[in-house]
C-alpha positions in Angstrom: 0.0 0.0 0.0 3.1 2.6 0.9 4.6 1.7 -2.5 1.3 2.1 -4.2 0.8 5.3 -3.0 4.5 6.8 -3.1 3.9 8.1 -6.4 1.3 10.8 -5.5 4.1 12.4 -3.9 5.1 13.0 -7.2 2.0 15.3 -7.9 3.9 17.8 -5.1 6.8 17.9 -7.3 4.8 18.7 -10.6 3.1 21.5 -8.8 6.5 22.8 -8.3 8.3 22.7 -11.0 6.0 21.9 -14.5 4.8 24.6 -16.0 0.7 25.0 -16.7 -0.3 24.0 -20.7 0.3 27.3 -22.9 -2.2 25.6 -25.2 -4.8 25.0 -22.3 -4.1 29.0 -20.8 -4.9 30.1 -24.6 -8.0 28.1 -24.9 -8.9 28.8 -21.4 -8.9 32.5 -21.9 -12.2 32.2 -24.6 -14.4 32.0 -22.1 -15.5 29.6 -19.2 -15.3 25.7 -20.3 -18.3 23.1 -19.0 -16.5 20.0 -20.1 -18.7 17.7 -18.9 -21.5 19.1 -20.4 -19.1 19.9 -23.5 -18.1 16.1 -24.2 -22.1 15.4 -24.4 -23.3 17.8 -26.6 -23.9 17.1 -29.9 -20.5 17.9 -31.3 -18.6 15.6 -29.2 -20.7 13.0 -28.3 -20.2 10.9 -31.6 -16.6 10.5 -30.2 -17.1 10.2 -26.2 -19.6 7.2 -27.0 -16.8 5.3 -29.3 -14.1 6.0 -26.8 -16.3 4.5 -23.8 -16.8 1.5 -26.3 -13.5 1.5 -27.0 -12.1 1.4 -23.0 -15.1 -1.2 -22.1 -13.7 -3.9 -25.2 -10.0 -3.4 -23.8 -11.1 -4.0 -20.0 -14.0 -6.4 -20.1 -11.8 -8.6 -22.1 -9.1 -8.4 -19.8 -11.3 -8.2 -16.5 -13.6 -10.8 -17.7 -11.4 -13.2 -18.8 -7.3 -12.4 -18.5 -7.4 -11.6 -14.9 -9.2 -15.2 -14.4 -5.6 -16.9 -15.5 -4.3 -18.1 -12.7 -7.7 -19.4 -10.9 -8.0 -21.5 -14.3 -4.5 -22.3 -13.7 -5.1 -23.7 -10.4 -8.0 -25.8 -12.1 -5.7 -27.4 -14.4 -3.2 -28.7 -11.7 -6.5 -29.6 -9.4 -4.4 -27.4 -6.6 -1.5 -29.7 -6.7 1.3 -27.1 -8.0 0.6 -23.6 -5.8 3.0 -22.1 -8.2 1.0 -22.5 -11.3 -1.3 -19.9 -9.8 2.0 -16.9 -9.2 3.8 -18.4 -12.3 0.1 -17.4 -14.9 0.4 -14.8 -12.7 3.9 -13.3 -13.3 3.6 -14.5 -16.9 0.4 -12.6 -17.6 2.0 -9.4 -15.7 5.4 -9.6 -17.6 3.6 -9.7 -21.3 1.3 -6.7 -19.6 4.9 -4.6 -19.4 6.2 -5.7 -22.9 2.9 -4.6 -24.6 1.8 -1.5 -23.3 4.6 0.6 -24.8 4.6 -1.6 -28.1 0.6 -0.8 -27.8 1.5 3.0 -28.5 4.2 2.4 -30.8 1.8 0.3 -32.7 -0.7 2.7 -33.0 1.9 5.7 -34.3 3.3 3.1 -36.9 0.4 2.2 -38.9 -2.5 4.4 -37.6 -4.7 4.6 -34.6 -7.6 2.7 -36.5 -5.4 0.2 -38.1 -3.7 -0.8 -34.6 -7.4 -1.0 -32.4 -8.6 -3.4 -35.1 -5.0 -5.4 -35.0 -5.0 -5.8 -31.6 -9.0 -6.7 -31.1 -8.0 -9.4 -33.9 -4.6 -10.3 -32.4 -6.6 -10.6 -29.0 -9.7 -12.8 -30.0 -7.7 -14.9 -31.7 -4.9 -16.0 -28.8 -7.0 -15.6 -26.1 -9.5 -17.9 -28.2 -6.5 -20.5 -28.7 -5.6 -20.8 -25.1 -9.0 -21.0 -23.7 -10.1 -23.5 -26.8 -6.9 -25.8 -27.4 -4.9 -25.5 -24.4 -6.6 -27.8 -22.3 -3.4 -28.8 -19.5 -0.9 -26.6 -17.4 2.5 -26.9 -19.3 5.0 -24.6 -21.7 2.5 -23.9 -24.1 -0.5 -22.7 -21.4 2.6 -20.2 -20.1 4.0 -19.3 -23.8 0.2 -18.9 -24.5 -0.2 -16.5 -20.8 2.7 -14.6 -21.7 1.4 -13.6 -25.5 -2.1 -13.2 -24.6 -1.4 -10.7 -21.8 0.7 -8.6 -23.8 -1.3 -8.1 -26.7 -4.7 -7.8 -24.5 -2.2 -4.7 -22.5 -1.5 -3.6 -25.6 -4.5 -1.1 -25.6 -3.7 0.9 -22.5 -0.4 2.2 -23.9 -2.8 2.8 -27.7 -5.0 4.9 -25.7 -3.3 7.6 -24.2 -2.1 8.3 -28.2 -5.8 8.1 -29.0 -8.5 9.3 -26.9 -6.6 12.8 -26.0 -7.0 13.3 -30.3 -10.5 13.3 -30.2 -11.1 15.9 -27.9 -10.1 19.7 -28.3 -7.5 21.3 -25.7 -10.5 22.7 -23.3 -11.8 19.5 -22.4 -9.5 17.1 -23.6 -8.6 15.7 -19.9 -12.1 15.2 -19.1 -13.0 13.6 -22.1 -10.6 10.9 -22.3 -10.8 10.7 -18.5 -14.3 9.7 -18.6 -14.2 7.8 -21.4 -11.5 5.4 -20.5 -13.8 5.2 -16.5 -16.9 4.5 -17.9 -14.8 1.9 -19.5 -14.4 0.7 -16.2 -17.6 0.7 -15.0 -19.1 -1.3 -17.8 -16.2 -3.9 -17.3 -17.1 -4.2 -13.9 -20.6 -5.4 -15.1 -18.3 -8.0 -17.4 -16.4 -9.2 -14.3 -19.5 -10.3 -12.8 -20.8 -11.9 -15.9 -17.5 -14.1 -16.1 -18.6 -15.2 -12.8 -21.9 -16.2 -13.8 -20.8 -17.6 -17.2 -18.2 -20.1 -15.0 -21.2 -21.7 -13.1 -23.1 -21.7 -16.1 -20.9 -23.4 -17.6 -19.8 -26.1 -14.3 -17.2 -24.4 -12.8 -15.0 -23.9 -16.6 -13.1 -20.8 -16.9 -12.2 -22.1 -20.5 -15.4 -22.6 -22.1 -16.9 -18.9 -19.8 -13.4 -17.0 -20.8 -13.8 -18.2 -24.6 -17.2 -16.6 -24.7 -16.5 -13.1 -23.0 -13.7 -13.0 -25.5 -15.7 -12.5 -28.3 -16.5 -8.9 -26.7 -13.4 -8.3 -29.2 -15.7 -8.6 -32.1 -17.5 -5.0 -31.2 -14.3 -3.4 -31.3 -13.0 -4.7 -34.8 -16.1 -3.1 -35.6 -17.0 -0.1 -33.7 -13.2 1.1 -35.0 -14.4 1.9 -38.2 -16.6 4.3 -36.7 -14.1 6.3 -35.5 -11.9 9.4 -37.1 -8.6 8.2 -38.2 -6.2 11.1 -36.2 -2.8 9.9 -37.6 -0.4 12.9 -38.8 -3.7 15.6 -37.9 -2.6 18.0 -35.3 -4.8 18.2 -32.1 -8.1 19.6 -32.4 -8.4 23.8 -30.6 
């Protein structure tokens, strides 16, 4: 808990010494912002909805099914190895680090569209493979951990290129903040459907994480909703 909250001492130091958004003190000065009420309106609400859908496909399929790993895991081994459970675990959080930045790098390589639909494909289909082929604990099941949670982590270091692109400098933060939190709160709602999908389906995480998986489909969709942002300066 004291390491998790050691970097909020940080925000005393920014206060300090980084210097308030030029940009935002120019737009600022036009007159008085409601960016709440701003993100809503008509104007912006095309591209608040799509970045909520966007956030709730990246964290349902991770909450819903990723996150479930290393209880599925301990299913395999019938509770006879407690490391399988830390191993998924360590596995899942090391392939997390590797794709995050790659996510962003991704995205500014062959455009912000291009990369969502990528990764929602790259995502359904491992994350289909280990929960419809992998059927025992061994190198595969870890390979197969490792790969699926980098590329299903991959989309939280593509949307801090993204979502700030859709919003103009007055209520940029907001936007993207409550876009990507809504996110959340759907995903919760997908959390608790995992759980109900397992004893629908006897206790399988397999069969219950193959099915929430699919949530990927909306977002190789939804995607081509959205504006493509690459080399287009930031909206005013």
């Amino acid at each position: 808990m004291l390491a998790g909250a050691a970097p909020a001492l940080l925000t005393f130091f920014i206060q300090l010494v980084v210097p308030e958004s030029e940009r935002w003190k120019e737009s600022a000065k036009r007159g008085m912002s409601r960016p709440v009420k701003e993100i809503f309106s008509r104007r912006f609400l095309k591209n608040t909805l799509l970045a909520i859908a966007f956030a709730s496909v990246a964290l349902i399929g991770t909450w819903g099914s990723v996150q479930w790993l290393p209880l599925w895991a301990d299913q395999l081994t019938a509770g006879t190895m407690p490391q399988a459970k830390a191993n998924t675990q360590i596995l899942s959080g090391l392939g997390a680090v590797t794709g995050c930045p790659l996510g962003g790098l991704f995205g500014g390589g062959i455009g912000r569209r291009a990369a969502f639909f990528s990764l929602c494909l790259l995502s359904l289909f491992l994350a289909g493979f280990l929960y419809r082929a992998v059927g025992e604990y061994n190198g595969i099941f870890l390979v197969m951990v490792f790969l699926v949670g980098g590329v299903t982590a991959a989309f939280y270091g593509w949307f801090p290129l993204y979502l700030p692109e859709l919003f103009p400098t007055r209520v940029r933060a907001t936007g993207q903040g409550v876009s990507y939190n809504s996110g959340r709160i759907l995903a919760a709602a997908g959390a608790l459907t995992q759980g109900q999908l397992v004893s629908f389906y006897g206790g399988s995480y397999a069969q219950a994480g193959s099915v929430i998986t699919l949530i990927y489909l909306l977002g190789m969709i939804l995607i081509w909703f959205a504006p493509e942002t690459k080399g287009k300066p930031l909206p005013e």
